[in-house]
C-alpha positions as CSV (number, residue, x, y, z in Angstrom):
1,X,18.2,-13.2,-3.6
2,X,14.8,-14.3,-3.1
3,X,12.1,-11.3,-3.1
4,X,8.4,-11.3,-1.2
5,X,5.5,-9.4,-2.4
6,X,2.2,-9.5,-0.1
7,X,-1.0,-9.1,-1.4
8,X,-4.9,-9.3,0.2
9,X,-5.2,-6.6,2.5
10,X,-8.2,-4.6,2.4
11,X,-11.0,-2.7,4.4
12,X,-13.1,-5.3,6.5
13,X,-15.8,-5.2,9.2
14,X,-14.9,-6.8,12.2
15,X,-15.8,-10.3,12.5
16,X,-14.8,-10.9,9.1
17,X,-11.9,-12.9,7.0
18,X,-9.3,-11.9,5.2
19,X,-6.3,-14.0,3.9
20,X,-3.0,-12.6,3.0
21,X,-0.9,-13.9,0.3
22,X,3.5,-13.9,0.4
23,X,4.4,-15.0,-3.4
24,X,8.5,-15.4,-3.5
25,X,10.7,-15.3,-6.6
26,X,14.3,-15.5,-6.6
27,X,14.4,-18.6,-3.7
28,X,12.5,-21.6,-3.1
29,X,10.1,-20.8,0.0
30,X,9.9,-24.3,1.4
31,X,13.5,-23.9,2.3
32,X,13.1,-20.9,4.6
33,X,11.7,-20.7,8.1
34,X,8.7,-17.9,7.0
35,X,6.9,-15.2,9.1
36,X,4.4,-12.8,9.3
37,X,4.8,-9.9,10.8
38,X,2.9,-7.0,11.9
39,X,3.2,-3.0,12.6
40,X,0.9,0.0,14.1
41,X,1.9,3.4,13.4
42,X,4.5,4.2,16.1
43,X,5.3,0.5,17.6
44,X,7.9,-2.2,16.0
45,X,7.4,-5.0,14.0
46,X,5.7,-7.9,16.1
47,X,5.4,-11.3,14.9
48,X,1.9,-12.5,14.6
49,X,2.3,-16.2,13.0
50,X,5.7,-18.2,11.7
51,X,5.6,-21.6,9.9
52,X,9.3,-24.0,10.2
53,X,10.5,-25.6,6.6
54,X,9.3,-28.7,8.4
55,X,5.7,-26.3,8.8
56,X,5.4,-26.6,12.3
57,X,3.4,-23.5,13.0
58,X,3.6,-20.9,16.1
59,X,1.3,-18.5,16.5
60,X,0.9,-15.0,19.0
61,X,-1.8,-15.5,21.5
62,X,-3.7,-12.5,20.3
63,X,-4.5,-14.5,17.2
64,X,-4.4,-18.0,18.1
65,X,-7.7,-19.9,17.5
66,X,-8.3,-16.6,14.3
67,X,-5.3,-16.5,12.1
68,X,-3.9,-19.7,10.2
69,X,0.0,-19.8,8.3
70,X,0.0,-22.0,5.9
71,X,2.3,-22.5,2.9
72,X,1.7,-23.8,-0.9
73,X,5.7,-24.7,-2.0
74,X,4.1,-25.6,-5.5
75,X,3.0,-22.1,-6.0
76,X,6.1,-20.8,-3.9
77,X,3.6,-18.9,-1.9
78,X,2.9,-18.4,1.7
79,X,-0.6,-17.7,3.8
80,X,-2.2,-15.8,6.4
81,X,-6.0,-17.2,6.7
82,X,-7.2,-13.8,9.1
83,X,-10.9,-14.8,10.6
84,X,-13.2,-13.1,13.6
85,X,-11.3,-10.1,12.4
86,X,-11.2,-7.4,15.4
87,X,-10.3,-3.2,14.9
88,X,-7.1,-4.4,17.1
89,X,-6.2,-6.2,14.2
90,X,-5.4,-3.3,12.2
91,X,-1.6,-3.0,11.0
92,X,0.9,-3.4,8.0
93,X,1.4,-6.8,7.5
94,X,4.6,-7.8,6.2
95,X,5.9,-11.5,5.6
96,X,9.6,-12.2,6.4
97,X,11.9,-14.9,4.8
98,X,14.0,-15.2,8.3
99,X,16.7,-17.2,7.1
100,X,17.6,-14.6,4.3
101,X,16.0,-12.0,6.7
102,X,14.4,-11.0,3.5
103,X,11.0,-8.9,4.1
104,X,8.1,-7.8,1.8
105,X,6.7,-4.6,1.1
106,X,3.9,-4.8,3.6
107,X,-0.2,-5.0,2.9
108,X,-2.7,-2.9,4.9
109,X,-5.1,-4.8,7.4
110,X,-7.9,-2.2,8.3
111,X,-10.6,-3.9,10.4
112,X,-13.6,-1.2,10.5
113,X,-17.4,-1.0,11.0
């Protein structure tokens, strides 16, 4: 059973970058269909970026052109490159392994001045 721990959250001011790491063990990443996911106290889950095994990318349009999914299958890791970071912005992000429908135990975006 593949496992998912994020890491990279943090407090940032807004306009600024973050990038949010999804390290697997127990499965090989490059074989899944990978997502991340985000969540405000109160609201569901809602994806902001997904990358295919075949890393075709889709992104929500309230990040597209600011956040980036990328994934290193040597280091069985995926990546959420955040940038022009706005207090909107702020949520748990989790990343999901959706063919295993596998999740992670969520990092803490707070975007803050």
């Amino acid at each position: 059973q593949v496992r998912l721990v994020e890491s990279g959250g943090g407090l940032v001011q807004p306009g600024g970058s973050l990038r949010l790491s999804c390290a697997a063990s127990g499965g090989i990443l490059s074989s899944y269909q990978m997502g991340w996911y985000h969540q405000t106290q109160g609201k569901e889950r809602e994806v902001v970026a997904i990358i295919t095994s075949g890393d075709d990318t889709f992104y929500d349009d309230s990040v597209k052109g600011r956040f980036t999914i990328s994934r290193d299958n040597a280091k069985n890791t995926v990546y959420l490159e955040m940038n022009s970071l706005k207090p909107e912005d702020t949520a748990v992000y989790y990343c999901r392994a959706l063919g295993a429908d596998v999740w992670g135990q969520g990092t803490q975006v707070t975007v803050s001045s």
